[in-house]
N, C-alpha and C positions, 0 to 999 in steps of 0.2 A: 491618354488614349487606351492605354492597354487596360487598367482600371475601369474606364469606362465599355468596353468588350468584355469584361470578365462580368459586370455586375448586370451588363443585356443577359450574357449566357447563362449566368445565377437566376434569374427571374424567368428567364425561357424554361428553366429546365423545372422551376416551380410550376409554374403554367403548366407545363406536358404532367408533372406528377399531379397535379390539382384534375386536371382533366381526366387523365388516366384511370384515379381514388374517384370520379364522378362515375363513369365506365363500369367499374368495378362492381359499385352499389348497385347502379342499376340491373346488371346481368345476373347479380348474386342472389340479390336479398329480394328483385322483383316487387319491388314496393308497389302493390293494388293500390289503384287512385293514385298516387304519385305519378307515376309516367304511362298510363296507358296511351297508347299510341305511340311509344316511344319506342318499341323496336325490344324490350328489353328481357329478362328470363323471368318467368312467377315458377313458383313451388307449390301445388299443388296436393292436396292428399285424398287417395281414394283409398279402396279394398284392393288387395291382389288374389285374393281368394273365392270371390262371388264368380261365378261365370255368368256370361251376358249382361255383367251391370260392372266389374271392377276387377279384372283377372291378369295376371304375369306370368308369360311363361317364357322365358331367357329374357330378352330384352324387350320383348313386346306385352303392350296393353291391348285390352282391347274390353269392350263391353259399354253398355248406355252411359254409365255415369261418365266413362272416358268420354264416350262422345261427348255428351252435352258441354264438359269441360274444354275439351280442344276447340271447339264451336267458340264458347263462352270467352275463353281468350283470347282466340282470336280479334271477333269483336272488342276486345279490350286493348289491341291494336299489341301482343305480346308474340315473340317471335320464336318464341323456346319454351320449352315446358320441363319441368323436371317433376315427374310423379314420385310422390312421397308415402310408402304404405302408412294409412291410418288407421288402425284397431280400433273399434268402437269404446270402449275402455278410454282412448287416448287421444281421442279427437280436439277435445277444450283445450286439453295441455300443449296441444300442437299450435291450435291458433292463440291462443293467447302469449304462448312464448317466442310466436314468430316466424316457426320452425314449418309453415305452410302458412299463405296465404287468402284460401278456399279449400275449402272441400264439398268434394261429390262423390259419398259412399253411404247410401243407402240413407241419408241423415237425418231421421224423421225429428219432423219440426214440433219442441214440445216448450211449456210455459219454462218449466224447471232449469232448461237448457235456455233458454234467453236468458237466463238471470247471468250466467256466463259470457255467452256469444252472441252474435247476430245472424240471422240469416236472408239471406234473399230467397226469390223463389214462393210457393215449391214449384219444379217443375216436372216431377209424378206424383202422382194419389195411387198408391199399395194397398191390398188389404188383404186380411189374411185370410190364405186358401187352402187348398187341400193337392196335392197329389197323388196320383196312383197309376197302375200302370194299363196301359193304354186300353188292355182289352177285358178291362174291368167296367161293371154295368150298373154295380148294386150300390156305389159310394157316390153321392151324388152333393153333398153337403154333409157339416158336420153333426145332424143330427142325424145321418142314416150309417154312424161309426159306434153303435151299441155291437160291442161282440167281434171286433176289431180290432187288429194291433196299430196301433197309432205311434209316428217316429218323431219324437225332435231333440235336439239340442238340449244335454242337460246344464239347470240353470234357467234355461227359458220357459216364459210364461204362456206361450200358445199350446201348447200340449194341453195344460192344466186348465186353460180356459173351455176351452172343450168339453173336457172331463164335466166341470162345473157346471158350462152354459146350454149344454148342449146333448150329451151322452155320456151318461154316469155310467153304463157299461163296459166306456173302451177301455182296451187294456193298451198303459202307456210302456215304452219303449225310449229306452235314449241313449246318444252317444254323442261322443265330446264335439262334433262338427257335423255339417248338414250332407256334405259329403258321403260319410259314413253311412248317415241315413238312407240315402239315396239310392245307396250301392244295394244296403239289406233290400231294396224296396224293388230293385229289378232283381235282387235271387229269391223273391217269392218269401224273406222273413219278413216283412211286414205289411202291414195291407195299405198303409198312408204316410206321408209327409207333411208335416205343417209348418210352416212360417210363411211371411208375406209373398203373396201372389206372382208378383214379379221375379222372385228369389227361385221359387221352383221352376217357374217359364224357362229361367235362365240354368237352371241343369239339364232340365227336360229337352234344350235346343241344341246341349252337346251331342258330339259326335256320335259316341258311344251310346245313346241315349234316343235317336232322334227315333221317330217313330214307336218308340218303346212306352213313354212314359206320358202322361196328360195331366193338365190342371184342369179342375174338375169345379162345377158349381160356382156361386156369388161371393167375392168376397162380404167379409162379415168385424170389417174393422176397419178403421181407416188410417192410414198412416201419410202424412206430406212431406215428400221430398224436400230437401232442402238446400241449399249450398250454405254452408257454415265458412263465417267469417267474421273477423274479429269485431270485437263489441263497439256500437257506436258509430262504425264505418257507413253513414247514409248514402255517401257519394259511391260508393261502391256498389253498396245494393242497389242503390238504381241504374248503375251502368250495367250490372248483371242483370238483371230483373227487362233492361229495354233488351239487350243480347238471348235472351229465354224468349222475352214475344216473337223477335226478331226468327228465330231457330222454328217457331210454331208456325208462323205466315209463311216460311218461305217451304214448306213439307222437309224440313233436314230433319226432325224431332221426329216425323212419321216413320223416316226413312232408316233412321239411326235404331229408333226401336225397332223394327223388322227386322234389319238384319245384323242384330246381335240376340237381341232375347227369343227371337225367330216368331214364324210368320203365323203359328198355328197359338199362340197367343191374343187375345184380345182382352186390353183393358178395361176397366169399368167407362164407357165414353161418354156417360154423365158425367164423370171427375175427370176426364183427361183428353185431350192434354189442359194444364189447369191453367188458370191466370195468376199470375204474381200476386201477391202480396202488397199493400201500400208499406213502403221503408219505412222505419218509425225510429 
């Protein structure tokens, strides 16, 4: 008898540890398409640095891509989120090792980048704009930037497109972050800021900023949001991809973009809000 009590409580206590190691994975690793609806943690990678699209400041996030992601998971029936910063640079490496299961950080959808990842979506169309500050008349597009100091991001190619496409007279200006730029742009050192449209909205809706600064003119490139996720994942993409309509129908999408990238923005509304993607 005692034999047979000790060898229930050997098996019980397997049970509880077999359950417990089920528990675990799930809360941990948040395995996308594996348990959604199942209550359980996904890891997640954005920006902390965009404001109004992907921003940290002590413990809080906030900005569009957060939204669309806390939306998105939920939908995927996940009861925890753990935001994972994702540097553009380190996106693939994130998803393919594991180390996030999504991403929503600006992640324009290109061929080169499939050959890596998957993505669902997109669920913004970006294009690249112009900023300046508010009570500026003469910058209206990027061919009216002849004689001009024009600000972006050194390394990056929308400064230079410009130059090329557009107005072989501006003179360019850069510095290591869009930030930087932004700051020169309300003390009067430069006359512009370029990168995607969305990106400036979202400095321009800061605090410090409101009323100060505008985006200016059509954008003049197109760029598609995207949620990056691991390669081959179809089930996923379409459970995201029904969750993004879903966010469109019901006005969350409308509402989430007003009030983080703010309200004196308006996007391209031929491109957006856009339709998914068929998963492939």
């Amino acid at each position: 008898m005692k034999i047979m009590k000790a060898v229930v409580a050997v098996l019980a206590s397997l049970g509880l540890a077999a359950a417990f190691a089920g528990c675990v994975n799930d809360t941990q690793t948040g395995t996308p398409g594996g348990n959604p609806g199942g209550g359980g943690k996904v890891v997640i990678g954005i920006k902390f640095d965009q404001p109004g699209l992907g921003l940290k400041v002590g413990e809080e996030y906030t900005g569009f891509d957060v939204e669309v992601a806390k939306y998105v998971a939920k939908e995927l029936g996940y009861s925890d989120i753990e935001f994972k910063q994702s540097p553009s640079a380190q996106r693939e490496t994130l998803l393919q090792s594991g180390q996030v299961q999504m991403i929503f950080a600006t992640y324009s959808i290109t061929d080169d980048r499939k050959k890596k990842i998957s993505f669902a979506g997109p669920y913004f169309i970006a294009g690249q704009g112009l900023l300046v500050r508010a009570d500026n008349t003469d910058i209206t597009g990027p061919e009216t930037l002849n004689g001009k100091k024009l600000c972006s991001v050194t390394g990056s190619t929308p400064a230079e497109k410009i130059k090329k496409d557009y107005a072989t007279q501006v003179q360019l200006a850069e510095f290591d972050t869009y930030s930087k730029c932004v700051e020169a742009l309300n003390a009067g050192q430069v006359d512009a800021v370029t990168t995607d449209d969305v990106i400036l909205a979202g400095f321009a809706a800061q605090e410090q900023y409101k009323g100060k600064l505008k985006v200016v003119g059509k954008p003049f490139t197109e760029e598609q949001y995207g949620v990056g996720i691991k390669q081959g994942d179809t089930e996923l993409c379409t459970k995201i991809n029904t969750a993004l309509e879903k966010m469109v129908a019901d006005g969350a999408w409308k509402k989430a973009l007003t009030d983080t990238v703010g309200d004196s923005f308006t996007p391209d509304e031929t491109k957006n809000p856009p339709k998914p993607a068929a998963c492939s």
